[in-house]
N, C-alpha and C positions, 0 to 999 in steps of 0.2 A: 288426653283427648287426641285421638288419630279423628285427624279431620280431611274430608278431600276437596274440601272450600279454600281458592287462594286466593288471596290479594288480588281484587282486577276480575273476578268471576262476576258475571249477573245471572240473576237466578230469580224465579219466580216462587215466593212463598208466602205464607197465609201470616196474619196480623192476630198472637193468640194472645196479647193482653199489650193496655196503655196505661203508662202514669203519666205525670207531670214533664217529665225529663225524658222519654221516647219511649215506643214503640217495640217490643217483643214480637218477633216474627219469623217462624217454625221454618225450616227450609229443608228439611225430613223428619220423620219419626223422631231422630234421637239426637237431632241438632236441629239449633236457634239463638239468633242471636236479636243487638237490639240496634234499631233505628234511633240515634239523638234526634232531639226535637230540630238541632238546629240543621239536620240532614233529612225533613220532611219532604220541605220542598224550597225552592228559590222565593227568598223574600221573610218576613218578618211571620214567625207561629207564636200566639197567644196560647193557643188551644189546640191539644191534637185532636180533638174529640171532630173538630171541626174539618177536619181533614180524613181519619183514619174511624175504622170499626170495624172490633173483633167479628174474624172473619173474612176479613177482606182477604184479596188476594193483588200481593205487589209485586214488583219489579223490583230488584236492587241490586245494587251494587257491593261486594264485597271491598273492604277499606281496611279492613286489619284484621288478622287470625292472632288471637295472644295462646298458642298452645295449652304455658305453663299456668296460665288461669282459668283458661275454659272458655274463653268470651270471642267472640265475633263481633266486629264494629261493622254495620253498613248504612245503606244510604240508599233513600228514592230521589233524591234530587239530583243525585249523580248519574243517574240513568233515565233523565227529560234533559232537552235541550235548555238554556238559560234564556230566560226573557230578555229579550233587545231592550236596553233603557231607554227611555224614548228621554231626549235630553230637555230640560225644560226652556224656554226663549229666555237667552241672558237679559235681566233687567240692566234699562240704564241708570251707568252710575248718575248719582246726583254730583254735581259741580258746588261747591262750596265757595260761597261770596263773603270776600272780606270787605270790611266799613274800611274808609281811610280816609273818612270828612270828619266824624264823628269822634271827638278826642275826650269825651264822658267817662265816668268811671262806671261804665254798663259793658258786661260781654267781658270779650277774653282777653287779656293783658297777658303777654310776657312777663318771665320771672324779670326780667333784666330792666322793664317798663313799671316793673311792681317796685323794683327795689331801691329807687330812687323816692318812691311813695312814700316806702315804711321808714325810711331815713329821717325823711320831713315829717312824718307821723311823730318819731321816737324824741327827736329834738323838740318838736311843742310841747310831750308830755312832761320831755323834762321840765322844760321852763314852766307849765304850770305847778309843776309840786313843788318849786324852789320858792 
Protein backbone atom coordinates (compact mmCIF):
# COMPACT_ATOMS: atom_id res chain seq x y z
CA UNK A 1 0.00 0.00 0.00
CA UNK A 2 1.79 3.47 -1.19
CA UNK A 3 -0.35 5.69 0.71
CA UNK A 4 -0.21 9.66 0.66
CA UNK A 5 -2.21 9.84 4.10
CA UNK A 6 0.13 10.70 7.15
CA UNK A 7 -0.27 10.62 10.70
CA UNK A 8 -1.77 14.05 11.79
CA UNK A 9 -3.55 14.59 8.09
CA UNK A 10 -7.45 15.65 8.24
CA UNK A 11 -9.45 15.01 5.57
CA UNK A 12 -12.92 14.82 4.46
CA UNK A 13 -14.38 11.54 3.54
CA UNK A 14 -17.62 9.60 3.08
CA UNK A 15 -18.95 6.89 5.77
CA UNK A 16 -19.24 3.59 3.23
CA UNK A 17 -20.28 0.91 5.93
CA UNK A 18 -20.85 0.52 10.07
CA UNK A 19 -20.53 -2.32 12.44
CA UNK A 20 -20.47 -2.69 15.87
CA UNK A 21 -16.77 -1.74 16.45
CA UNK A 22 -16.55 1.46 13.96
CA UNK A 23 -16.98 2.99 11.00
CA UNK A 24 -15.53 2.38 7.32
CA UNK A 25 -14.90 5.60 5.75
CA UNK A 26 -13.59 6.01 1.82
CA UNK A 27 -11.15 9.05 1.69
CA UNK A 28 -10.50 8.20 -2.23
CA UNK A 29 -11.44 5.77 -4.81
CA UNK A 30 -8.91 3.29 -3.67
CA UNK A 31 -8.37 4.12 -0.02
CA UNK A 32 -10.37 3.76 3.36
CA UNK A 33 -9.94 3.16 6.46
CA UNK A 34 -11.96 2.85 9.76
CA UNK A 35 -13.19 5.07 12.64
CA UNK A 36 -13.16 2.85 16.28
CA UNK A 37 -16.28 3.38 17.89
CA UNK A 38 -14.44 4.63 20.79
CA UNK A 39 -13.00 7.71 18.16
CA UNK A 40 -16.81 8.67 17.12
CA UNK A 41 -17.10 11.26 19.23
CA UNK A 42 -16.32 12.66 22.96
CA UNK A 43 -18.08 10.88 25.44
CA UNK A 44 -19.76 7.30 25.88
CA UNK A 45 -21.10 5.48 22.09
CA UNK A 46 -23.71 2.60 22.64
CA UNK A 47 -24.56 2.76 18.99
CA UNK A 48 -23.02 4.26 15.95
CA UNK A 49 -25.99 4.03 14.04
CA UNK A 50 -27.00 6.74 16.18
CA UNK A 51 -24.37 8.93 15.22
CA UNK A 52 -23.10 7.98 11.79
CA UNK A 53 -25.02 6.76 8.21
CA UNK A 54 -23.67 5.40 5.10
CA UNK A 55 -23.07 8.19 3.25
CA UNK A 56 -22.40 10.58 5.19
CA UNK A 57 -19.71 12.73 4.80
CA UNK A 58 -16.86 13.40 7.75
CA UNK A 59 -14.03 15.20 8.93
CA UNK A 60 -11.12 13.12 10.38
CA UNK A 61 -8.36 12.82 11.56
CA UNK A 62 -5.53 10.47 10.51
CA UNK A 63 -4.04 8.42 13.71
CA UNK A 64 -2.00 5.72 12.28
CA UNK A 65 -1.03 4.50 8.61
CA UNK A 66 0.06 0.55 9.21
CA UNK A 67 1.61 0.19 5.55
CA UNK A 68 2.62 -3.41 6.03
CA UNK A 69 -1.35 -4.36 6.69
CA UNK A 70 -3.19 -1.95 4.60
CA UNK A 71 -5.20 -0.38 7.39
CA UNK A 72 -5.62 3.26 8.30
CA UNK A 73 -6.79 4.24 12.04
CA UNK A 74 -8.71 7.54 12.20
CA UNK A 75 -10.95 9.59 14.21
CA UNK A 76 -14.00 12.23 14.29
CA UNK A 77 -13.51 13.23 17.59
CA UNK A 78 -10.02 14.23 17.10
CA UNK A 79 -11.13 16.83 14.80
CA UNK A 80 -14.13 18.60 17.33
CA UNK A 81 -13.15 20.43 20.05
CA UNK A 82 -13.61 18.41 23.68
CA UNK A 83 -16.69 19.29 25.69
CA UNK A 84 -15.78 21.46 28.81
CA UNK A 85 -16.73 19.22 31.82
CA UNK A 86 -19.03 21.04 33.64
CA UNK A 87 -17.73 19.88 37.13
CA UNK A 88 -20.64 18.75 39.35
CA UNK A 89 -21.19 20.83 43.04
CA UNK A 90 -18.97 18.73 45.61
CA UNK A 91 -21.39 17.11 48.10
CA UNK A 92 -20.91 17.64 51.63
CA UNK A 93 -19.22 15.20 53.46
CA UNK A 94 -21.22 13.60 56.16
CA UNK A 95 -19.47 13.99 59.70
CA UNK A 96 -19.78 10.79 61.55
CA UNK A 97 -20.88 10.77 65.27
CA UNK A 98 -19.62 8.45 67.74
CA UNK A 99 -21.85 7.33 71.01
CA UNK A 100 -19.59 7.49 74.20
CA UNK A 101 -22.52 7.42 76.87
CA UNK A 102 -23.91 4.26 75.48
CA UNK A 103 -21.54 1.28 76.75
CA UNK A 104 -24.45 -1.71 75.09
CA UNK A 105 -23.36 -4.43 73.08
CA UNK A 106 -25.22 -2.40 70.05
CA UNK A 107 -23.04 -0.84 67.13
CA UNK A 108 -19.37 -1.05 66.49
CA UNK A 109 -16.76 -2.37 69.07
CA UNK A 110 -13.19 -2.47 68.57
CA UNK A 111 -11.38 -5.77 68.19
CA UNK A 112 -9.45 -4.68 71.26
CA UNK A 113 -13.16 -3.91 73.23
CA UNK A 114 -14.25 -7.19 71.68
CA UNK A 115 -11.59 -9.18 73.05
CA UNK A 116 -11.93 -8.96 76.38
CA UNK A 117 -15.75 -10.09 75.67
CA UNK A 118 -14.81 -13.34 73.95
CA UNK A 119 -12.29 -14.17 76.91
CA UNK A 120 -15.28 -13.75 79.40
CA UNK A 121 -17.46 -15.57 76.91
CA UNK A 122 -14.79 -18.59 76.43
CA UNK A 123 -14.26 -19.02 80.46
CA UNK A 124 -18.28 -19.42 81.09
CA UNK A 125 -18.57 -21.86 78.38
CA UNK A 126 -15.89 -23.63 79.87
CA UNK A 127 -17.33 -23.81 83.18
CA UNK A 128 -20.56 -24.79 81.98
CA UNK A 129 -19.43 -28.09 80.26
CA UNK A 130 -17.39 -29.03 83.31
Amino acid sequence: MTTKYETGDVITGKVTGIQAYGAFVALDDQTQGLVHISEIKHGFVKDINEFLSVGDEVKVKVLNVDEAKGKISLSIRATEEAPKQQQEPKKPRRQGTVKTEDTGNEGFNTLKDKLQEWIDQSERNDLIKK
